[in-house]
TORNU-890472 format. One record per atom (N, C-alpha, C): residue number from 1; atom name; x, y, z. Coordinates in steps of 0.05 Angstrom, whole numbers, always signed. Layout:
// TORNU-890472
- NUM; CA; X; Y; Z
...
This chain:
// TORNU-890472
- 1; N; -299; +428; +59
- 1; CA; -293; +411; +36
- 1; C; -263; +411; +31
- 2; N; -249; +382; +21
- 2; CA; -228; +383; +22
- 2; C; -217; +405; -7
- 3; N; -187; +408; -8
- 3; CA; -176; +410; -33
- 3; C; -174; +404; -58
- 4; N; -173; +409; -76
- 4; CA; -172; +386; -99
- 4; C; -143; +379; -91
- 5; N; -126; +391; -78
- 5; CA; -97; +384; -80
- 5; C; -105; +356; -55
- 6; N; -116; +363; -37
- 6; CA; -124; +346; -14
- 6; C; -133; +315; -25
- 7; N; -150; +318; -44
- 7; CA; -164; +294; -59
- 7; C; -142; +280; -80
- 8; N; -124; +297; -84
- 8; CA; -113; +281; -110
- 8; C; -83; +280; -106
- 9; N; -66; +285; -91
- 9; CA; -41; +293; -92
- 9; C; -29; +290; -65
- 10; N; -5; +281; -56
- 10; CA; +16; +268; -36
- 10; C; +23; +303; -21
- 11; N; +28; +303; +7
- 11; CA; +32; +328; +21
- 11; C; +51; +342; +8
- 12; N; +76; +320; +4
- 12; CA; +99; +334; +2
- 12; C; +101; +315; -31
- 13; N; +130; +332; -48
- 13; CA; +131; +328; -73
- 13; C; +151; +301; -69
- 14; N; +154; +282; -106
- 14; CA; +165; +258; -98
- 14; C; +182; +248; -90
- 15; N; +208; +271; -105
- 15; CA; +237; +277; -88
- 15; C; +236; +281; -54
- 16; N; +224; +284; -43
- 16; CA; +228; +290; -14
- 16; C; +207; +263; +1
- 17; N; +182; +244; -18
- 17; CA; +187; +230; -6
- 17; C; +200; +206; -7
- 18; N; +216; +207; -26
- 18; CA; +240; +179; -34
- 18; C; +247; +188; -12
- 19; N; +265; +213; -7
- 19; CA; +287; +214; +12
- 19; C; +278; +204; +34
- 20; N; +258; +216; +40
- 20; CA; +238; +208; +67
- 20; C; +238; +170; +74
- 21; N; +229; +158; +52
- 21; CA; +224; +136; +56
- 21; C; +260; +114; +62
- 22; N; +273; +136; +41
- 22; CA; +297; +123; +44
- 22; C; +317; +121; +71
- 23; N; +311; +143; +92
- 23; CA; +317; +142; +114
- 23; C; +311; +133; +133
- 24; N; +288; +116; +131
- 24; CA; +269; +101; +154
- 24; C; +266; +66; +151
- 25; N; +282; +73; +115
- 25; CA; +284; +42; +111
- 25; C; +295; +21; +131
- 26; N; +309; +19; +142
- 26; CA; +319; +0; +164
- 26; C; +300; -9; +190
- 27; N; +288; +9; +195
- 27; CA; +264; +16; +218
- 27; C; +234; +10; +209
- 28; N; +241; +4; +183
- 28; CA; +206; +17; +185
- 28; C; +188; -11; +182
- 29; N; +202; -33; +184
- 29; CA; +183; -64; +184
- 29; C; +183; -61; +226
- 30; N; +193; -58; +236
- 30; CA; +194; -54; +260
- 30; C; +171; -33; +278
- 31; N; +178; -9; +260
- 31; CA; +156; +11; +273
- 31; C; +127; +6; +265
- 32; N; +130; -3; +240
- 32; CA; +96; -22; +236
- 32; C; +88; -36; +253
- 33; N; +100; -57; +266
- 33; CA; +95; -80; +279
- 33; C; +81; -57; +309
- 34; N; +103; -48; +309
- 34; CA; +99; -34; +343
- 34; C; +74; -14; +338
- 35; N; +78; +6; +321
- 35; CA; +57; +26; +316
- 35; C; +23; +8; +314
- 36; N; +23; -10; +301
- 36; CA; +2; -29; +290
- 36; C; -13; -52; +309
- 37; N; +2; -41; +344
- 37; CA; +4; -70; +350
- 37; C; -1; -89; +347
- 38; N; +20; -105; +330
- 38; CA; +21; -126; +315
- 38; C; +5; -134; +296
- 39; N; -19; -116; +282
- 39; CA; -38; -129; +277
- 39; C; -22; -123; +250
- 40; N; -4; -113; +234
- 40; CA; +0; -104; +201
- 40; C; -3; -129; +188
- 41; N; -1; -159; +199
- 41; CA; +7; -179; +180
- 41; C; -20; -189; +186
- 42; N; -47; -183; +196
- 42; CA; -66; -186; +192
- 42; C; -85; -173; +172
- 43; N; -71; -147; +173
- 43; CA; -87; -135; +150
- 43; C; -73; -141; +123
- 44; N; -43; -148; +123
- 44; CA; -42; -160; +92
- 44; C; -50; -182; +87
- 45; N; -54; -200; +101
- 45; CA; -74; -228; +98
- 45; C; -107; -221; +89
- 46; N; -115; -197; +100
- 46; CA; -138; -186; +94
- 46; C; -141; -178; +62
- 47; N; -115; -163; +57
- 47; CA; -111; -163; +34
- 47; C; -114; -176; +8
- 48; N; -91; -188; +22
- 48; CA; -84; -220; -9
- 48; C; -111; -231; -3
- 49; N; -121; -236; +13
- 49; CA; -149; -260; +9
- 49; C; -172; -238; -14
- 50; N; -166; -215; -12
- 50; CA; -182; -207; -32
- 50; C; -180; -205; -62
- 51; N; -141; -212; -61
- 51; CA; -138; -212; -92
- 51; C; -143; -243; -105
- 52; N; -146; -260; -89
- 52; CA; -155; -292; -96
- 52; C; -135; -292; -123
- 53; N; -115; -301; -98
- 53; CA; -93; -314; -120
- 53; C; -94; -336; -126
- 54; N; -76; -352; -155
- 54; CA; -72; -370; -155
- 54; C; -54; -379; -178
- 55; N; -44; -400; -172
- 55; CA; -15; -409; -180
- 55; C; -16; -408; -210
- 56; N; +1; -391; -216
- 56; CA; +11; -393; -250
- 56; C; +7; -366; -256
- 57; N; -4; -346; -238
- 57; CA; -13; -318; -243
- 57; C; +10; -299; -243
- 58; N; +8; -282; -249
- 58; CA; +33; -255; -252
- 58; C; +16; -236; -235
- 59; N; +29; -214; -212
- 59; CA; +23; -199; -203
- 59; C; +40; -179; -194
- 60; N; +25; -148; -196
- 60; CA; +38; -128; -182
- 60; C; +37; -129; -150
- 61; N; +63; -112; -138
- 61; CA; +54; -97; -112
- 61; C; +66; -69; -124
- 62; N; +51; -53; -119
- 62; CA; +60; -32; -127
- 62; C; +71; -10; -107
- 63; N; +83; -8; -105
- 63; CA; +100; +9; -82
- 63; C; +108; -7; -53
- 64; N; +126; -28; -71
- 64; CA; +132; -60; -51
- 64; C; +143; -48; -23
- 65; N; +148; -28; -24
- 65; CA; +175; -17; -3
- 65; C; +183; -44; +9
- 66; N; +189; -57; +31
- 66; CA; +212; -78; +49
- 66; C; +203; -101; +39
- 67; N; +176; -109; +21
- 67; CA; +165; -130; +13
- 67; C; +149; -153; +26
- 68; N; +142; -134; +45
- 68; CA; +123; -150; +66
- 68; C; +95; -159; +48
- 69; N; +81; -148; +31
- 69; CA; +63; -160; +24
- 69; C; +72; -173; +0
- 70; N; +91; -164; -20
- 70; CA; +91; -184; -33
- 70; C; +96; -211; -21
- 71; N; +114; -211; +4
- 71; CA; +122; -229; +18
- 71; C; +97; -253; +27
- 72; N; +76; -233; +39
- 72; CA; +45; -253; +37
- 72; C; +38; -262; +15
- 73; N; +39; -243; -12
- 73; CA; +26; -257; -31
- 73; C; +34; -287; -38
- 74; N; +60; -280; -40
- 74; CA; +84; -303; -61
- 74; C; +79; -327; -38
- 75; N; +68; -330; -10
- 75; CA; +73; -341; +2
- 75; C; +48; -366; -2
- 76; N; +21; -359; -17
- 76; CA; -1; -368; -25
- 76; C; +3; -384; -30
- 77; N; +30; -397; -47
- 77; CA; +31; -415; -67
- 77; C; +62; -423; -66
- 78; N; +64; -446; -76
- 78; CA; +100; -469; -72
- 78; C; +119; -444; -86
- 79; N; +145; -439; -77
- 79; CA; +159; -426; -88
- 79; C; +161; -420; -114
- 80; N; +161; -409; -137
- 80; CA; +161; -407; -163
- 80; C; +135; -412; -176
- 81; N; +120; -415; -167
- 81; CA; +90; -426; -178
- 81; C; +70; -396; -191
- 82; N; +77; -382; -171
- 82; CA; +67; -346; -185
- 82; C; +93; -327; -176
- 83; N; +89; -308; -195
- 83; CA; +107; -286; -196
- 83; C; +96; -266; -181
- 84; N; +107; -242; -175
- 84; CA; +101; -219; -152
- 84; C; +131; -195; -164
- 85; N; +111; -183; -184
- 85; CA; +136; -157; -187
- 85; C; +129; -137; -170
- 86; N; +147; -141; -155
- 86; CA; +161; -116; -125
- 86; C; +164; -90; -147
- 87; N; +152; -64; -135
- 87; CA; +157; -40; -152
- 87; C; +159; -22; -129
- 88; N; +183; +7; -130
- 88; CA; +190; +9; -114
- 88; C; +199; +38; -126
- 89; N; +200; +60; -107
- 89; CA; +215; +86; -117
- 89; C; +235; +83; -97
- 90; N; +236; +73; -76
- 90; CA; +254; +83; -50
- 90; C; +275; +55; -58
- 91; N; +310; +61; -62
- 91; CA; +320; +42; -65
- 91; C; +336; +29; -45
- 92; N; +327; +44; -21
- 92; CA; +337; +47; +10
- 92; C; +324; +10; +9
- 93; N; +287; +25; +13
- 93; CA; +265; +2; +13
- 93; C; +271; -27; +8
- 94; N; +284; -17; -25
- 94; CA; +287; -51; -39
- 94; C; +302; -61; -38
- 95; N; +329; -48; -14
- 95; CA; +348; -67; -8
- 95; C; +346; -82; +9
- 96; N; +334; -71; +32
- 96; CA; +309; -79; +56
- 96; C; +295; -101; +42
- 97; N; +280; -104; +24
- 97; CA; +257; -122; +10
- 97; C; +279; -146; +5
- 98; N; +296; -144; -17
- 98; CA; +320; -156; -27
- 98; C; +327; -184; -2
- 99; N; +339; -168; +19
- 99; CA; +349; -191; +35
- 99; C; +331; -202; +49
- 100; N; +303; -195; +57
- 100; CA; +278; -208; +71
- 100; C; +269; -226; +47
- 101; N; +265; -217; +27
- 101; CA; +257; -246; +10
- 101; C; +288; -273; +5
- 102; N; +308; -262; +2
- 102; CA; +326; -279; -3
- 102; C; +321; -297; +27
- 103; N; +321; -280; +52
- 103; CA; +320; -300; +79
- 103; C; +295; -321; +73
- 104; N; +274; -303; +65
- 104; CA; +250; -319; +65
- 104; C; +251; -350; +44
- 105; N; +278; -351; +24
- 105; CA; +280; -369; +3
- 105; C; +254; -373; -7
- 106; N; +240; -337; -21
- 106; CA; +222; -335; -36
- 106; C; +229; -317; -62
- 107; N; +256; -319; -74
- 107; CA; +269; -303; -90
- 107; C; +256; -314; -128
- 108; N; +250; -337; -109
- 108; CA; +241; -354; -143
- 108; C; +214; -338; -149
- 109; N; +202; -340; -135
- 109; CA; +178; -320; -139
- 109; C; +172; -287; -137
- 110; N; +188; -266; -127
- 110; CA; +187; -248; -127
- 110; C; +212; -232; -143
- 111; N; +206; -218; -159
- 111; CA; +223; -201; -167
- 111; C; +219; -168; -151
- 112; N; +244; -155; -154
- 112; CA; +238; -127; -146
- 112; C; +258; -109; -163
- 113; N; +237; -91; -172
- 113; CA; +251; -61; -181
- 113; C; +248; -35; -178
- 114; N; +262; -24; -186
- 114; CA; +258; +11; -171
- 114; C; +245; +24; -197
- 115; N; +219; +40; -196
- 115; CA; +199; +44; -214
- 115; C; +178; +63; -200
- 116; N; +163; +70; -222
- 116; CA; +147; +96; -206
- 116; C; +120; +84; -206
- 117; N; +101; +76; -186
- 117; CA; +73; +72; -184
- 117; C; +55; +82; -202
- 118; N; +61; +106; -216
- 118; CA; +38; +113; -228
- 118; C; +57; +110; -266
- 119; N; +70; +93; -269
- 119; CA; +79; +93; -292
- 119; C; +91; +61; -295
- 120; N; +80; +44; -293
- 120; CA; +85; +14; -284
- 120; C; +96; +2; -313
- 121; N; +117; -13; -304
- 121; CA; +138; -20; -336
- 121; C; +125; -49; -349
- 122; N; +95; -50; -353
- 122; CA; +79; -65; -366
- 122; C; +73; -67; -384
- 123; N; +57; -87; -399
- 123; CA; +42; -80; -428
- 123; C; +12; -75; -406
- 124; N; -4; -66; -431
- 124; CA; -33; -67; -427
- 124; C; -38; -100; -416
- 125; N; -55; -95; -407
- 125; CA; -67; -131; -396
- 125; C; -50; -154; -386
- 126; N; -30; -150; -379
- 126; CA; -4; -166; -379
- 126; C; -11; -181; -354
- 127; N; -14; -171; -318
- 127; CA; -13; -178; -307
- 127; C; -56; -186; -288
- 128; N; -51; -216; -273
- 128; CA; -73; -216; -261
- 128; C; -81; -205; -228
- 129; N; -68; -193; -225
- 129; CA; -81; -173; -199
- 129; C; -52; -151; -193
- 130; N; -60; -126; -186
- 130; CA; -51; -111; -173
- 130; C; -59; -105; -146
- 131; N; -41; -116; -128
- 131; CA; -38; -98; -98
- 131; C; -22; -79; -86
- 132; N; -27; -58; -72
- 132; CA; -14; -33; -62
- 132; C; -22; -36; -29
- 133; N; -6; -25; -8
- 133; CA; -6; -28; +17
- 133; C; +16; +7; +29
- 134; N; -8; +15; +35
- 134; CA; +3; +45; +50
- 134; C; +16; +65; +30
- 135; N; +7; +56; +2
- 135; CA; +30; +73; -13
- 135; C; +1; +93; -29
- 136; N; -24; +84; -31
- 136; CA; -37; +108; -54
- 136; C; -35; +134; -37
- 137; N; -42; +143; -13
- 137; CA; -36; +163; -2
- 137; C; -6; +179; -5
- 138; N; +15; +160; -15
- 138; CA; +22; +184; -12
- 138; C; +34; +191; -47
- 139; N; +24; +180; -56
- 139; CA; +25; +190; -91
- 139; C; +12; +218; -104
- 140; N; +29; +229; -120
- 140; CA; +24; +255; -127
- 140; C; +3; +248; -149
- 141; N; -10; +229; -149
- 141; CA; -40; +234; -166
- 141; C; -56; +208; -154
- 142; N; -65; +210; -147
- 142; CA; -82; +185; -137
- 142; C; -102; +170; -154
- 143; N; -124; +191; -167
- 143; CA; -137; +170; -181
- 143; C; -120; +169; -215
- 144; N; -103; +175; -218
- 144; CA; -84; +172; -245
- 144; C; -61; +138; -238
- 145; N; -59; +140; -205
- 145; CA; -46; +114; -206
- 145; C; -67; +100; -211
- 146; N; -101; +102; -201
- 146; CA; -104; +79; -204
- 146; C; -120; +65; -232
- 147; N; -118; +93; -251
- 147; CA; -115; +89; -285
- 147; C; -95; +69; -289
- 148; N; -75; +72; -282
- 148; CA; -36; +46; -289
- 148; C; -50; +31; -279
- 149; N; -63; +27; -257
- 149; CA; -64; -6; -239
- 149; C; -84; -23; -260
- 150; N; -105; -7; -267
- 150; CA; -122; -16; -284
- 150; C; -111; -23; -309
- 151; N; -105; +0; -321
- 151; CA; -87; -10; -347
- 151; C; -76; -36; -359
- 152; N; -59; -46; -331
- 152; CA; -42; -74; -331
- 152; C; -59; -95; -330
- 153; N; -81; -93; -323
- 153; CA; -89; -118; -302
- 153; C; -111; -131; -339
- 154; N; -113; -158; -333
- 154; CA; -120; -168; -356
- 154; C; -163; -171; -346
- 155; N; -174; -165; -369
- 155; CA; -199; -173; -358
- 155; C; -219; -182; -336
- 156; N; -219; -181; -317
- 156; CA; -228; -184; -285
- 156; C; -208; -186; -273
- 157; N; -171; -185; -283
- 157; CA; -161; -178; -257
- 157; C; -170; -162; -235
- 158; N; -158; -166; -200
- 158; CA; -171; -151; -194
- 158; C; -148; -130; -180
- 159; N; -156; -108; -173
- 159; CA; -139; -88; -145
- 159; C; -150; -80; -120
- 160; N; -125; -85; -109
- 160; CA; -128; -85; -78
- 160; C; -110; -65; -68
- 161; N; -127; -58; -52
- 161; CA; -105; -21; -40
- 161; C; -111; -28; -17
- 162; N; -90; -24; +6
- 162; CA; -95; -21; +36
- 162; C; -83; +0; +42
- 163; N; -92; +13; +51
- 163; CA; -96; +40; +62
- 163; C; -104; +43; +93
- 164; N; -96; +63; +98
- 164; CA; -94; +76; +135
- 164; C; -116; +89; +127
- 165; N; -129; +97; +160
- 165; CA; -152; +116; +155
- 165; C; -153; +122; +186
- 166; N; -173; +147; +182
- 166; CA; -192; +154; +209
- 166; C; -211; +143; +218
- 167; N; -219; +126; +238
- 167; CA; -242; +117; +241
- 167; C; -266; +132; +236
- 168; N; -286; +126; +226
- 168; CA; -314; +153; +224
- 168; C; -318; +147; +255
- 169; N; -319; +128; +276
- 169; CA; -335; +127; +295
- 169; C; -327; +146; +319
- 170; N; -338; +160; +326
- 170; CA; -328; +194; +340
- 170; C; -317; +184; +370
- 171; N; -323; +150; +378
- 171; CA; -317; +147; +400
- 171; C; -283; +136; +396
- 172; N; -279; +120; +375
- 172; CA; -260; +107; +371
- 172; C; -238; +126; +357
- 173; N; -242; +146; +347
- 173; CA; -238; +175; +346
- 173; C; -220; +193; +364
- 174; N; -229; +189; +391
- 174; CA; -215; +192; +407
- 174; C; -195; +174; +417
- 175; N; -200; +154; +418
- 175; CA; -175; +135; +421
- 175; C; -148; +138; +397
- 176; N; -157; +142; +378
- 176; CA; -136; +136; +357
- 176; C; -121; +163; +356
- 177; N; -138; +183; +367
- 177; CA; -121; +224; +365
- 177; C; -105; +216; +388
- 178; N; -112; +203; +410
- 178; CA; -95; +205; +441
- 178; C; -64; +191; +427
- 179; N; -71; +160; +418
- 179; CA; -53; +138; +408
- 179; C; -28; +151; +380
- 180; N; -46; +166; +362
- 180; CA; -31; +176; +345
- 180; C; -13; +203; +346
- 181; N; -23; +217; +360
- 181; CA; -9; +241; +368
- 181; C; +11; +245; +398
- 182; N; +6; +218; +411
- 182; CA; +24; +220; +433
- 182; C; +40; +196; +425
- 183; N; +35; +180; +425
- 183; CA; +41; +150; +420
- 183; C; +65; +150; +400
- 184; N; +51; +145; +382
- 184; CA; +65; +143; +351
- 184; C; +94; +171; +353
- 185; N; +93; +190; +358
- 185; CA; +116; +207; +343
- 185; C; +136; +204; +373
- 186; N; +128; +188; +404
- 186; CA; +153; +188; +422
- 186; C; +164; +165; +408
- 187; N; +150; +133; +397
- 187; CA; +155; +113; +394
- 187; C; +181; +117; +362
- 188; N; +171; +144; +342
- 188; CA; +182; +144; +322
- 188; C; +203; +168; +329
- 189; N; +212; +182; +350
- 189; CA; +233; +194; +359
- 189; C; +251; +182; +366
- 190; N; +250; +153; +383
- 190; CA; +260; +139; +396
- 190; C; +279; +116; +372
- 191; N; +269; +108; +358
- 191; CA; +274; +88; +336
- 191; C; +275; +96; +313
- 192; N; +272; +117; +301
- 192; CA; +280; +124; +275
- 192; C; +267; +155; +273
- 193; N; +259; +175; +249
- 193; CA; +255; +192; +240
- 193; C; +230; +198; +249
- 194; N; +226; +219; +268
- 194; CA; +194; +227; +278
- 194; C; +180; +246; +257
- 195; N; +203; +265; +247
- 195; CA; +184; +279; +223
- 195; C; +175; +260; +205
- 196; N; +184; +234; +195
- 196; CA; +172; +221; +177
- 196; C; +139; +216; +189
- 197; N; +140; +207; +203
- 197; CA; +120; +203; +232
- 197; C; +99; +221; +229
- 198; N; +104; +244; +231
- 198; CA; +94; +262; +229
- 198; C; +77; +269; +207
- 199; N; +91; +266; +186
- 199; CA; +77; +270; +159
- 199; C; +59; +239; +152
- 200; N; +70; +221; +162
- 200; CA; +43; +198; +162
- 200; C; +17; +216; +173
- 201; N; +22; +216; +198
- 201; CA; -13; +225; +212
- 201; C; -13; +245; +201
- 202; N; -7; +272; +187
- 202; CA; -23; +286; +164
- 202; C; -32; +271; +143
- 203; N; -16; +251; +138
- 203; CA; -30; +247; +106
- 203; C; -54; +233; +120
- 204; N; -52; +220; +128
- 204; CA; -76; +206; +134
- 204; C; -100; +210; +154
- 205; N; -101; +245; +150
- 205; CA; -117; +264; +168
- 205; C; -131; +278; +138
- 206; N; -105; +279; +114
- 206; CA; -110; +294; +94
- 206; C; -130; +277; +72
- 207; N; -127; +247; +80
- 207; CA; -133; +235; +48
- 207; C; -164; +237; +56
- 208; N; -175; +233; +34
- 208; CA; -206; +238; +27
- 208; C; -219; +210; +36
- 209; N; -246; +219; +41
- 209; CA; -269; +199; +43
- 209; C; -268; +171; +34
- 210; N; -269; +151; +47
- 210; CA; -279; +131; +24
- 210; C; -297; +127; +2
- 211; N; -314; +142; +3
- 211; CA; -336; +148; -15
- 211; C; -316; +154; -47
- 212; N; -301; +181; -38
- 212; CA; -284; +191; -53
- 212; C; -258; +172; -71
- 213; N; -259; +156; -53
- 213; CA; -230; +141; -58
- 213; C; -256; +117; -79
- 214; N; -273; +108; -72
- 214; CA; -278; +84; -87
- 214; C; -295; +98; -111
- 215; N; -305; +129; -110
- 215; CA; -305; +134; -139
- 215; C; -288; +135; -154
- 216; N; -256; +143; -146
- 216; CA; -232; +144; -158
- 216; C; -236; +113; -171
- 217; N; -235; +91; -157
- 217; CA; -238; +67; -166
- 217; C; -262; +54; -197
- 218; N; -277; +72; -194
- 218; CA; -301; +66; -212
- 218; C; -296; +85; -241
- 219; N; -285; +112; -235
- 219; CA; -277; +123; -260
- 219; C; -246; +117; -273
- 220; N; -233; +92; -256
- 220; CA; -205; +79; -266
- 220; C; -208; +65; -293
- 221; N; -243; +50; -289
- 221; CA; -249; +24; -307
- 221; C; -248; +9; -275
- 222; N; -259; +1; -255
- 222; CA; -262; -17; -240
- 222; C; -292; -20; -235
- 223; N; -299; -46; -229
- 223; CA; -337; -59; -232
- 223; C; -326; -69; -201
- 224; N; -353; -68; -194
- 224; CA; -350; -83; -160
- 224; C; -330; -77; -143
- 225; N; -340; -48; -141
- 225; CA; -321; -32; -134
- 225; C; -328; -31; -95
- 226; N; -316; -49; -76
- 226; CA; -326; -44; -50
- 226; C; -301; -36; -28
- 227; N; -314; -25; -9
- 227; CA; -293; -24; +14
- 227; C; -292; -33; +39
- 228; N; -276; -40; +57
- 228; CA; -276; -61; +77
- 228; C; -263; -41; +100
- 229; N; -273; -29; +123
- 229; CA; -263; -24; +142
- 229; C; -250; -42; +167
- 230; N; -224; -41; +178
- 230; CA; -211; -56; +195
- 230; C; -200; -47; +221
- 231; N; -206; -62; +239
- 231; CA; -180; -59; +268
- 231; C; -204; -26; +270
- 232; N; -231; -35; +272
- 232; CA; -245; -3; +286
- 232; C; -245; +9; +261
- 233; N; -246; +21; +238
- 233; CA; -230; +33; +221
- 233; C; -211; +47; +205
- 234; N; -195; +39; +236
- 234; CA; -162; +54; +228
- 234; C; -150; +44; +203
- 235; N; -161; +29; +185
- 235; CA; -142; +18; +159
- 235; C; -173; +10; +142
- 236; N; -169; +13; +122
- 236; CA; -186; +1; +100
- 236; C; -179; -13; +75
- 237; N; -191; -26; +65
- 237; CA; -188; -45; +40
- 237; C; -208; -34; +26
- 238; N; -194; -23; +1
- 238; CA; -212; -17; -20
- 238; C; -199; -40; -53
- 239; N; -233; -54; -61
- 239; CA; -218; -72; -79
- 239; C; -239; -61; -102
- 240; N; -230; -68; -131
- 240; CA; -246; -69; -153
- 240; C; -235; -91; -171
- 241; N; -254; -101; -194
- 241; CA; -244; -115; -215
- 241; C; -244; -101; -235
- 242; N; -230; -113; -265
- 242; CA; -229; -97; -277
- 242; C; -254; -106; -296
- 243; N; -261; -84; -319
- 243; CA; -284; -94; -327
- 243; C; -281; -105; -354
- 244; N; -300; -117; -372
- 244; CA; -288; -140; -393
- 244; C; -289; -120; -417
């Protein structure tokens, strides 16, 4: 049985992983692509299609780091038509995010600031969906962020978390221990920070069950509460709405 520290809380504390994230910022839309082969901008399409956006709406990403998904979201709809507040602890990240949306001439629609995930600078009910991508794992309270996500979101807004995982299937299991433990930390020696590397495939050896994660979702305040396994189930989508 896991920890309670295992179930609810980030390996390492939040100071060490700003720094962490802040050192890999340059690298790290790159080592996704490669680590993921290519598939990362399939699973945020997987994503956003679950938050069913639409024009005139306000939305979180909550722990935007380079702004790749807000990047999909804002992309739904004509420049300026919905908003996307980028939220961000790493300010490495959001300078990274900063000039990929300015290139993208999607600045009308996305804002970004540096802010803590589990303390979101909202009113109650303010915004219509919250999405998160690779960041609840590594938050020092997990089902407390996803109390904030709820918090904000107005009456059936809904949230969307994409998340890494272990496959349950014991065959595909093996493929992903060979891929992750040889693979992944020569590819992240070579191009940026391998201990960061490193502490990915723990966390995501450490985080809990799905089962676990979408009760976290049900005792937030979330109704229709389901989860979506992807790519074998190396990544999952867990979504809820909020309830009225």
């Amino acid at each position: 049985m896991k920890s309670q520290l295992s179930e609810q809380q980030a390996l390492i504390p939040p100071d060490e992983n700003r720094r962490m994230f802040d050192g890999i910022a340059r690298r790290y839309d790159l080592l996704n692509t490669i680590i993921s082969l290519g598939r990362d901008h399939v699973w945020r399409r997987e994503a956003v299609d679950r938050l069913q956006v639409r024009a005139g709406g306000q939305y979180v990403d909550a722990g935007c780091g380079t702004g790749a998904l807000s990047l999909a979201l804002a992309r739904r709809c004509p420049a300026g038509a919905l908003t996307v507040h980028g939220l961000d602890f790493s300010a490495a990240m959001l300078q990274e995010g900063g000039r990929r949306i300015t290139q993208a001439g999607l600045a009308a629609s996305i804002t970004l600031q540096q802010g803590d995930a589990l303390a979101l600078p909202f009113a109650n009910g303010s915004m219509d969906g919250v999405i998160s991508g690779f960041v609840l794992r590594n938050l020092s309270n997990r089902p407390a962020a996803l109390v904030e996500w709820c918090r904000v979101l107005r009456p059936g807004g809904r949230c969307v978390v994409l998340e890494l995982a272990v496959p349950e299937s014991w065959l595909m299991r093996g493929g992903y221990r060979i891929f992750t433990r040889l693979v992944v930390p020569g590819l992240a020696w070579l191009l940026s920070q391998r201990q960061a590397y490193v502490y990915l495939l723990d966390s995501i050896q450490a985080f809990p069950a799905p089962a676990v994660v979408c009760q976290w979702f049900e005792q937030a305040g979330f109704t229709d509460v389901q989860t979506t396994p992807l790519t074998f189930g190396s990544v999952r989508i867990y979504q809820g709405t909020k309830g009225g």
